[in-house]
ChimeraX commands (.cxc) that place a marker at each C-alpha (Angstrom):
marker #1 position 16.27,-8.67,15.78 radius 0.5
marker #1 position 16.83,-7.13,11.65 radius 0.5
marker #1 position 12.46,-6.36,11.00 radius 0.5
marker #1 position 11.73,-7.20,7.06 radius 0.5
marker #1 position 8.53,-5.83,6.21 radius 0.5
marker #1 position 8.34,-6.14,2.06 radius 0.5
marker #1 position 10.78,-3.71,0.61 radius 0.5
marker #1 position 11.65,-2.28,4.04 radius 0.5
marker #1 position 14.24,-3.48,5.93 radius 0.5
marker #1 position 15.67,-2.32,10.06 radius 0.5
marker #1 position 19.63,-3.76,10.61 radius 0.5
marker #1 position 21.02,-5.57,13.60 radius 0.5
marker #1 position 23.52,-3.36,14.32 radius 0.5
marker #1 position 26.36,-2.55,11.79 radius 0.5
marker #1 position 28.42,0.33,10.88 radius 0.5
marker #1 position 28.70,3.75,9.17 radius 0.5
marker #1 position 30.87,4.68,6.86 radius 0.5
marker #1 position 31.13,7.83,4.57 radius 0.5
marker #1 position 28.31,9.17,6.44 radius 0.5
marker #1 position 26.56,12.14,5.86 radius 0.5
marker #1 position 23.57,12.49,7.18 radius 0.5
marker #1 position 23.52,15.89,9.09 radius 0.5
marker #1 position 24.05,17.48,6.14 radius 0.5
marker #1 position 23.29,16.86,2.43 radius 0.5
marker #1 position 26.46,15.93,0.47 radius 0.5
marker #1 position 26.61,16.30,-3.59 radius 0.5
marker #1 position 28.75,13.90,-5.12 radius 0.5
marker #1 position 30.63,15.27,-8.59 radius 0.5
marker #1 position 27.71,16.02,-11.28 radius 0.5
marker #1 position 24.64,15.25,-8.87 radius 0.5
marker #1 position 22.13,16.60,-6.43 radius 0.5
marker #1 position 22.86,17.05,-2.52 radius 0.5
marker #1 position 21.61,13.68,-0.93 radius 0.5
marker #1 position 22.01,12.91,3.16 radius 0.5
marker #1 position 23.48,9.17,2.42 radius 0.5
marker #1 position 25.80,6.62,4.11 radius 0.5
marker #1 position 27.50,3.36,3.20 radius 0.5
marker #1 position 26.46,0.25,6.07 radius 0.5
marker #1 position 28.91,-2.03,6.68 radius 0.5
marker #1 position 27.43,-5.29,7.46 radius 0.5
marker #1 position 28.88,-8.43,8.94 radius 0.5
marker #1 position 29.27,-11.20,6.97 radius 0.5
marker #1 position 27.96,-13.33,10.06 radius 0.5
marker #1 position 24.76,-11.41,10.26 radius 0.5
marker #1 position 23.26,-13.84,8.47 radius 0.5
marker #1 position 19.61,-12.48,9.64 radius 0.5
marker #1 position 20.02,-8.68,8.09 radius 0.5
marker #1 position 21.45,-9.85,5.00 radius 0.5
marker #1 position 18.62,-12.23,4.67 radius 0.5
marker #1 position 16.53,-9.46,5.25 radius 0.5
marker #1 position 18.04,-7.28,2.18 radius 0.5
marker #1 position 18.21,-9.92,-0.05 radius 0.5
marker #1 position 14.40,-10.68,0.45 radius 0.5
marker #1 position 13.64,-6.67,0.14 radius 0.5
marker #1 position 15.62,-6.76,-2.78 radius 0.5
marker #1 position 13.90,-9.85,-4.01 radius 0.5
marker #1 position 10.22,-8.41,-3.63 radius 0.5
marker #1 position 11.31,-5.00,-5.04 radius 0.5
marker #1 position 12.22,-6.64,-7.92 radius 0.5
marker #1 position 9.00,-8.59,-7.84 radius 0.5
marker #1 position 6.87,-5.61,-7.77 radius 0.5
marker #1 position 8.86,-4.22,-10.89 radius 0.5
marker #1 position 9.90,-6.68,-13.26 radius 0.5
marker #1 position 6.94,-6.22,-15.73 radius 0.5
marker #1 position 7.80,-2.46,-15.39 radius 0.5
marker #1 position 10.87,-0.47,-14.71 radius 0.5
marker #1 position 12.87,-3.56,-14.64 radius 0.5
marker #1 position 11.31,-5.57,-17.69 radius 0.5
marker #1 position 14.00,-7.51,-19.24 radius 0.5
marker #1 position 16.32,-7.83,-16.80 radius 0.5
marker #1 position 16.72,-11.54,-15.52 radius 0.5
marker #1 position 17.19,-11.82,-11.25 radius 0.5
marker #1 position 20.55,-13.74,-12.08 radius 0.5
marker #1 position 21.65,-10.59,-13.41 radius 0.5
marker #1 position 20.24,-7.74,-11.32 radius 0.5
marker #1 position 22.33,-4.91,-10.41 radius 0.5
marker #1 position 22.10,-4.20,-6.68 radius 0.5
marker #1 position 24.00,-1.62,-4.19 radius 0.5
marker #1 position 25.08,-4.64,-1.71 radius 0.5
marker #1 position 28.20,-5.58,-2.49 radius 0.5
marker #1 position 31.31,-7.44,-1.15 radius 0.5
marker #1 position 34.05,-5.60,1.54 radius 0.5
marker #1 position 36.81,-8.05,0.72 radius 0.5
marker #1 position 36.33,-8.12,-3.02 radius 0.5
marker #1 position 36.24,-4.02,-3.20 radius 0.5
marker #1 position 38.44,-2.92,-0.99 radius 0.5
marker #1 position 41.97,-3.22,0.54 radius 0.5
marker #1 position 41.28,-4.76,3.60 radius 0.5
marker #1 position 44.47,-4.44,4.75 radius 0.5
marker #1 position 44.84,-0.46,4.49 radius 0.5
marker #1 position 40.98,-0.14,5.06 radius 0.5
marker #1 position 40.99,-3.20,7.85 radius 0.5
marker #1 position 36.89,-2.15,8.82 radius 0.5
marker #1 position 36.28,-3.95,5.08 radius 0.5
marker #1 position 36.84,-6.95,5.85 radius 0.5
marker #1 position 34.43,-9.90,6.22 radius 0.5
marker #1 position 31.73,-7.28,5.38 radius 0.5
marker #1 position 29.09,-6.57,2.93 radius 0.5
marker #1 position 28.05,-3.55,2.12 radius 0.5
marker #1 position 25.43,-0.79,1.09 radius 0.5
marker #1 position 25.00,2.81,0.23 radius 0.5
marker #1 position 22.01,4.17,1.34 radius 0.5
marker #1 position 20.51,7.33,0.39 radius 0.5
marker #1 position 17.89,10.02,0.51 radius 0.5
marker #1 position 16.61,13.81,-0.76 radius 0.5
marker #1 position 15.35,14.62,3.12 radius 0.5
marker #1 position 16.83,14.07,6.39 radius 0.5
marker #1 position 16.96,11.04,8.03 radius 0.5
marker #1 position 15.49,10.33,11.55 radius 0.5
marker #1 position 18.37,10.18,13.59 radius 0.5
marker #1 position 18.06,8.91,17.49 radius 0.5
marker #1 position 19.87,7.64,20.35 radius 0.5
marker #1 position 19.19,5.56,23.64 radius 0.5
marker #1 position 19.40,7.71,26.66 radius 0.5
marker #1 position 18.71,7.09,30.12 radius 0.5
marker #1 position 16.11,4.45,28.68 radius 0.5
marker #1 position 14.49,6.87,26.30 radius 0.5
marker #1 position 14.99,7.61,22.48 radius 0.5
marker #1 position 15.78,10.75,22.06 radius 0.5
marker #1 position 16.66,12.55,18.43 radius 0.5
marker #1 position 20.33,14.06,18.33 radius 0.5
marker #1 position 22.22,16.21,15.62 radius 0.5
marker #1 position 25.00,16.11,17.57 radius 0.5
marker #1 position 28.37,15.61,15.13 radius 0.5
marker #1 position 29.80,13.22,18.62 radius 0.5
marker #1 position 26.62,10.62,18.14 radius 0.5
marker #1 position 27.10,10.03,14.16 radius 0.5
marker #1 position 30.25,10.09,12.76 radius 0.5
marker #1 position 31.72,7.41,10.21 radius 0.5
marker #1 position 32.85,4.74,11.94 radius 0.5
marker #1 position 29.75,4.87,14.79 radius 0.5
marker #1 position 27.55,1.67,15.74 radius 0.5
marker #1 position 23.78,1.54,14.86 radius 0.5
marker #1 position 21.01,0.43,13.57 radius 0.5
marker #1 position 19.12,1.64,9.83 radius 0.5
marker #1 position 16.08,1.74,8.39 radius 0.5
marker #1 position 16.21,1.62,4.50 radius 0.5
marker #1 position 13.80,0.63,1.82 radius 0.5
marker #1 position 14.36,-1.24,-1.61 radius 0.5
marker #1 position 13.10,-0.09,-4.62 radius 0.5
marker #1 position 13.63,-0.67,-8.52 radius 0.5
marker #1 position 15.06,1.98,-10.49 radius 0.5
marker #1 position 15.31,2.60,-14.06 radius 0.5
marker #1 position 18.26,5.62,-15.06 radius 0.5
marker #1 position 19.49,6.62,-18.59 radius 0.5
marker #1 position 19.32,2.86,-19.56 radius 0.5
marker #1 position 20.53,1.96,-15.85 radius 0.5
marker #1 position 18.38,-0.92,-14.47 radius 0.5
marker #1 position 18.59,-2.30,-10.92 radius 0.5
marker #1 position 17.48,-1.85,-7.28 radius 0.5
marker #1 position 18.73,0.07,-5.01 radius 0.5
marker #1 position 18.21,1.47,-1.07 radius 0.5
marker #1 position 16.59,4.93,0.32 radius 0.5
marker #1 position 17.85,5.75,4.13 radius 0.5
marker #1 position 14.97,6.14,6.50 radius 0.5
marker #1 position 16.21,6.69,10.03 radius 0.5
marker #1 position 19.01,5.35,12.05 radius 0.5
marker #1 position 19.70,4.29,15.95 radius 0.5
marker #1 position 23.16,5.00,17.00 radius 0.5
marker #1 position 23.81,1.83,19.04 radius 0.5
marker #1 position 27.61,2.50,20.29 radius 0.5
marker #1 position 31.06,4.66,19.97 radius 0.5
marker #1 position 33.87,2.69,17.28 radius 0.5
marker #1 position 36.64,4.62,16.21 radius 0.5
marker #1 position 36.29,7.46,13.87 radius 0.5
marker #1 position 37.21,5.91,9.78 radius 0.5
marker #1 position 38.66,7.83,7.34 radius 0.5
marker #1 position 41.33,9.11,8.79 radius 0.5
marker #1 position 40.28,11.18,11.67 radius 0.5
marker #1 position 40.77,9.83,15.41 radius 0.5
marker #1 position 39.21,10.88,19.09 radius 0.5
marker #1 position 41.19,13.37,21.07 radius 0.5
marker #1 position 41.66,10.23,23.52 radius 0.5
marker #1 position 43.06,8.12,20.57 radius 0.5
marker #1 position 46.06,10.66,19.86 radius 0.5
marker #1 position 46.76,11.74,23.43 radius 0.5
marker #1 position 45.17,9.42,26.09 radius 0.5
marker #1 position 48.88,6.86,26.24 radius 0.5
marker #1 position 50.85,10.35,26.89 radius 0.5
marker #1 position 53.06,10.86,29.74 radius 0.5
marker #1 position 53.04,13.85,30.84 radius 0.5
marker #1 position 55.85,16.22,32.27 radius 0.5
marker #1 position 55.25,18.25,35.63 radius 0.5
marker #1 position 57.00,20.99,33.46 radius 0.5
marker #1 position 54.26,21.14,31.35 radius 0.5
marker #1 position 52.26,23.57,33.08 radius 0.5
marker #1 position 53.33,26.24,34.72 radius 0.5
marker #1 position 52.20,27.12,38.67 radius 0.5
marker #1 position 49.51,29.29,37.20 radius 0.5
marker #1 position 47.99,26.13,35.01 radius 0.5
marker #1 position 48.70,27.57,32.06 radius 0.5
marker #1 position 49.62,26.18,28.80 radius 0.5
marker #1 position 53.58,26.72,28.57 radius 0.5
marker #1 position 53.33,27.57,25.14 radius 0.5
marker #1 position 51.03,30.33,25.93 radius 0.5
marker link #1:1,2 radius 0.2
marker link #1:2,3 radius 0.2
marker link #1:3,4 radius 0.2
marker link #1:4,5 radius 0.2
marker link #1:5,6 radius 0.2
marker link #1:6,7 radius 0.2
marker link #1:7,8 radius 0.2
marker link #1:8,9 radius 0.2
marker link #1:9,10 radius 0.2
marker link #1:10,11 radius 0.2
marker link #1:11,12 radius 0.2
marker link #1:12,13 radius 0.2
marker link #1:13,14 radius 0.2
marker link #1:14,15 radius 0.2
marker link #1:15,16 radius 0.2
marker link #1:16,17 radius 0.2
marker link #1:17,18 radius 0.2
marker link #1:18,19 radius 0.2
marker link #1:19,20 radius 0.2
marker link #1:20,21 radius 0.2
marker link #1:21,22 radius 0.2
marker link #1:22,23 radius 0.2
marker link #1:23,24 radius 0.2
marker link #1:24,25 radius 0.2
marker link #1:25,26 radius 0.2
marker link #1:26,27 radius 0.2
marker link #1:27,28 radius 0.2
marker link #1:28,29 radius 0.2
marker link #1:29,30 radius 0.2
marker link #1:30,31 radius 0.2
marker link #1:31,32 radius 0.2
marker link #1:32,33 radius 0.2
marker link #1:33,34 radius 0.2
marker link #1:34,35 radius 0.2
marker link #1:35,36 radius 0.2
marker link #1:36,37 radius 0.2
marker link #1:37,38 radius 0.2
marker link #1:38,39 radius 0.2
marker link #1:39,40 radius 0.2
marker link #1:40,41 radius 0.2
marker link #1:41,42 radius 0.2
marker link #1:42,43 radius 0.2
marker link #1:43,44 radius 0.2
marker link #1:44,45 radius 0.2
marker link #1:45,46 radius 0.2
marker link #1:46,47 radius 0.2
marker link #1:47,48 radius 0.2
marker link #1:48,49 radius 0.2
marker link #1:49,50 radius 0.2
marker link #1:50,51 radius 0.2
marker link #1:51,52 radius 0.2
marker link #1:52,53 radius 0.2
marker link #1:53,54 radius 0.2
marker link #1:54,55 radius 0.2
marker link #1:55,56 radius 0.2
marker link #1:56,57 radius 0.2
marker link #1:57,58 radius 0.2
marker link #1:58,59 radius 0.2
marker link #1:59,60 radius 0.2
marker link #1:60,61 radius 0.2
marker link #1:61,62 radius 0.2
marker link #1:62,63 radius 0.2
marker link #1:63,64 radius 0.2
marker link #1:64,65 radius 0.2
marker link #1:65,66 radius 0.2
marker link #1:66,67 radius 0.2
marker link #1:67,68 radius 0.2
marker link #1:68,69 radius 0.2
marker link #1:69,70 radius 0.2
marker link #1:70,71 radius 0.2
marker link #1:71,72 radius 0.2
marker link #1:72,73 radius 0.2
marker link #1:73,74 radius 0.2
marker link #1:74,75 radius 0.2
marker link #1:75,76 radius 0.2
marker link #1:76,77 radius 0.2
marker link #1:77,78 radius 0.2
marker link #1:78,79 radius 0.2
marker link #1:79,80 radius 0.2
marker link #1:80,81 radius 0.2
marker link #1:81,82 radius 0.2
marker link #1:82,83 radius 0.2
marker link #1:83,84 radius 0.2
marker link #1:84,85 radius 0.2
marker link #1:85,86 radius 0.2
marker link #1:86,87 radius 0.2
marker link #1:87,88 radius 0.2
marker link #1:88,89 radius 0.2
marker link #1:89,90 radius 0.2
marker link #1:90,91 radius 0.2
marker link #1:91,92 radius 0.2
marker link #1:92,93 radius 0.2
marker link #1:93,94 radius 0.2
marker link #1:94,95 radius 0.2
marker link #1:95,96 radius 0.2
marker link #1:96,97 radius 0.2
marker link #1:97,98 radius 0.2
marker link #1:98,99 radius 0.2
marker link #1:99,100 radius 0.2
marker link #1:100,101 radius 0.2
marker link #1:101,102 radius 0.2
marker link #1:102,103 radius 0.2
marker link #1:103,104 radius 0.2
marker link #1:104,105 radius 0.2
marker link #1:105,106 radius 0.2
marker link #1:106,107 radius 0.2
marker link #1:107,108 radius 0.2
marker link #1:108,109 radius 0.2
marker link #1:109,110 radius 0.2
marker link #1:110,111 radius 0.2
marker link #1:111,112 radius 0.2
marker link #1:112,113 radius 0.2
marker link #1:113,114 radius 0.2
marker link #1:114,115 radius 0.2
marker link #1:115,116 radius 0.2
marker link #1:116,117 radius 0.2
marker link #1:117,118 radius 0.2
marker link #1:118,119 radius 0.2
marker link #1:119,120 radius 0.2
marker link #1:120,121 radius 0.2
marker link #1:121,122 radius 0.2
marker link #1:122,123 radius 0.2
marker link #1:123,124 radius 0.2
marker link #1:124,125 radius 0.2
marker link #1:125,126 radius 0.2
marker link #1:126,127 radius 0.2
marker link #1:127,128 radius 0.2
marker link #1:128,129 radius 0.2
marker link #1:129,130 radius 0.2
marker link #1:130,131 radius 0.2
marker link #1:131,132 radius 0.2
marker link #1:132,133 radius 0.2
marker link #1:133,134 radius 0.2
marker link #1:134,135 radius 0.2
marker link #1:135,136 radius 0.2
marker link #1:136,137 radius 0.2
marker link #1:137,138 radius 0.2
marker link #1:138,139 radius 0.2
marker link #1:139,140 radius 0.2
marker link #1:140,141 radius 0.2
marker link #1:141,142 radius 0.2
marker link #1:142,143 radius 0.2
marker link #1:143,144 radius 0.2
marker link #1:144,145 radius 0.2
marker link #1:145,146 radius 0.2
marker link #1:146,147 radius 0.2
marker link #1:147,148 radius 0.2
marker link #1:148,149 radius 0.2
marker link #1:149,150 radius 0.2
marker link #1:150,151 radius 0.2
marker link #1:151,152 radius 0.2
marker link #1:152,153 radius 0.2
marker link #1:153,154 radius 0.2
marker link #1:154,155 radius 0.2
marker link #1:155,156 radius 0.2
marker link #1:156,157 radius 0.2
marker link #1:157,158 radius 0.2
marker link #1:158,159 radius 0.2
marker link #1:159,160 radius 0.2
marker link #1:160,161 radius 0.2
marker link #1:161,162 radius 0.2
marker link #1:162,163 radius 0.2
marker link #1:163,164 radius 0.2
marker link #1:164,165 radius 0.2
marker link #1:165,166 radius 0.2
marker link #1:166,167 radius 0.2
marker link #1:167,168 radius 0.2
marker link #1:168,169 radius 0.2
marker link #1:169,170 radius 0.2
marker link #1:170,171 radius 0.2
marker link #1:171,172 radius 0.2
marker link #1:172,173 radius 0.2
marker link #1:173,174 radius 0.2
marker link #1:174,175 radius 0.2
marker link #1:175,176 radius 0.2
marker link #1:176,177 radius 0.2
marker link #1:177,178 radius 0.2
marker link #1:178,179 radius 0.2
marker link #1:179,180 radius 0.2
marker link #1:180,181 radius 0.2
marker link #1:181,182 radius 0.2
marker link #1:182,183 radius 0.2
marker link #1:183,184 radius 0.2
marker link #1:184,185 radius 0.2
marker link #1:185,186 radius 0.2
marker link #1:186,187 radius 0.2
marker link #1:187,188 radius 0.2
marker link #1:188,189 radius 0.2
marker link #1:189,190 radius 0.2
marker link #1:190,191 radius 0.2
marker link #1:191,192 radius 0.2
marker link #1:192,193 radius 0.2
marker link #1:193,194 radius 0.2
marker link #1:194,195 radius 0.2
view
């Protein structure tokens, strides 16, 4: 189902990480971008396929230009390795994944499946890191203050399905859904007994 169409490529589903893309972020020293990292299986064997021919053709179309000199062996690329960056263990959504950051000076596109229709949403509840979904991101060669390499823009993305929040933050449900509660919590009136 991952489309490859040159230097563009659309994802099976995988998942978001660091996202912001309903607002621009600036990282230390550099422009506000809307951006995201993708976590990718390691067993979607038919997006990452897909990038590495994007990535292949993007270098194509520059290698007698922006990226003369460098050999493919030793191309610089934002897809890396989950297991060999991170600490699976404390960040457990690593592992057996690849991974790419994704970014982009305008807004992205950003849609859901309702009721059978695709409808656009801004809504903070339908992207989040740690949400399910589809992207849209094209390859292209850079050439940066003696930086060579290709890297991704972020076109749109298709929230597919609900995973739990990453980076630390959890769903109301997650922190209080296993409690027991107390009759004595409320009081006949229904309200709060703290209140």
């Amino acid at each position: 189902m991952a489309k490859l169409n040159g230097t563009k490529v659309v994802t099976n589903k995988v998942r978001l990480s660091f996202a912001h893309v309903l607002e621009p972020h600036a990282f230390e020293g550099q422009e506000p971008k809307y951006s995201t990292m993708v976590l990718i299986p390691k067993s979607d064997e038919e997006t990452l396929n897909s990038i590495k021919s994007a990535i292949k053709t993007a270098y194509e179309d520059a290698k007698s230009d922006k990226l003369k000199g460098v050999k493919p062996n030793n191309l610089k690329t934002t897809l890396r390795d989950g297991d060999d960056e991170f600490d699976t263990e404390g960040q457990p959504e690593f592992k057996d994944t690849m991974f790419i950051n994704v970014s982009s000076k305008t807004a992205p596109q950003i849609v859901k499946r309702e009721s059978g229709n695709m409808i656009k949403t801004t809504d903070p509840d339908d992207v989040y890191s740690g949400v399910y979904a589809m992207v849209s991101m094209n390859f292209y060669a850079y050439n940066t203050a003696g930086n060579k390499g290709v890297s991704a823009g972020l076109n749109n993305i298709l929230t597919t399905g609900k995973g739990d929040f990453l980076g630390g933050r959890a769903s109301a449900e997650s922190d209080f859904g296993d409690m027991e509660w107390d009759d004595d919590f409320e009081d006949d009136d229904g309200e709060d007994m703290f209140s």
